[in-house]
C-alpha positions, 0 to 999 in steps of 0.5 A: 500500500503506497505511503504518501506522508508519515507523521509520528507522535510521540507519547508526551505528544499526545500530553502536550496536544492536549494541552495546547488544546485545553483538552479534547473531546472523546466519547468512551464507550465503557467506564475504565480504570487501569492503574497501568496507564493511569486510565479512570474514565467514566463512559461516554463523552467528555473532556479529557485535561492532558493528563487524562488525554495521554492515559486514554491513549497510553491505556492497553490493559482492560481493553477488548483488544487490547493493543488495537484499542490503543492504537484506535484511541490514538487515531482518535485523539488524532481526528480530533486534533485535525477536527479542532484545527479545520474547525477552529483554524488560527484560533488555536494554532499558535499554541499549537504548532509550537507544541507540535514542531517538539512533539510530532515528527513528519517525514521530510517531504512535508512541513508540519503545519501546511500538512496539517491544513492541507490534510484537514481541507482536502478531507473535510475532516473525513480521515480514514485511518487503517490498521494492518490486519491482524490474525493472531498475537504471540510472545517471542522473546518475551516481547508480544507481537503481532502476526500479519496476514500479507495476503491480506494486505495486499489486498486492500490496496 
């Protein structure tokens, strides 16, 4: 599957994001408590403050699927970053890019806050977010992985 861009946020990012942002808005489907990420969320929507934000998306323990549930309330905070830039534009960007310039990487082809715009206008907002297909976990070397279908993802090119 061709990669036009890539941007990395790091953990801390995702703090700073939220801060920047006075918070972000998620909506959690089932109240959490995990001592392992700091997690202690009460379901539904609401405003989660930066410390919040980076256990809602350090949480993994607790989950249904665990890793894929992270990874899926990282994509999250994400949309929410790119709603909360096309809808509210310059109002919050000073903060905001200078927070991101330390926190997120982009891959060399791309400046950070032109991606940014330019991603956030061409989708109105409407990203889509893919995750490999996973077909099964397993622990080697005391590390848990993840195994791939490669058929699979060829396929969804």
């Amino acid at each position: 599957m061709p990669i036009d861009h890539i941007a990395e946020v790091s953990l801390a990012g995702f703090y700073y994001l939220a801060g920047a942002l006075n918070g972000i808005e998620v909506c959690v489907n089932n109240a959490t408590s995990d001592p392992m990420s700091g997690a202690n969320l009460v379901a539904g929507r609401q405003v989660l403050n930066a410390s919040q934000a980076l256990a809602f998306v350090r949480q993994r323990h607790g989950l249904k699927n665990g890793d894929l549930d992270r990874t899926r309330r990282q994509q999250a905070f994400i949309a929410v970053v790119m709603h909360r830039i096309r809808t509210q534009g310059a109002a919050t960007l000073p903060g905001l890019v200078d927070v991101a310039k330390q926190n997120v990487v982009v891959d060399d082809r791309v400046e950070l806050l032109d991606f940014a715009m330019r991603m956030s206008n061409v989708t109105g907002g409407r990203m889509t977010y893919l995750t490999l297909p996973i077909e099964d976990t397993q622990t080697v070397d005391g590390e848990s992985i993840n195994i791939v279908d490669p058929h699979k993802i060829r396929a969804m090119r």
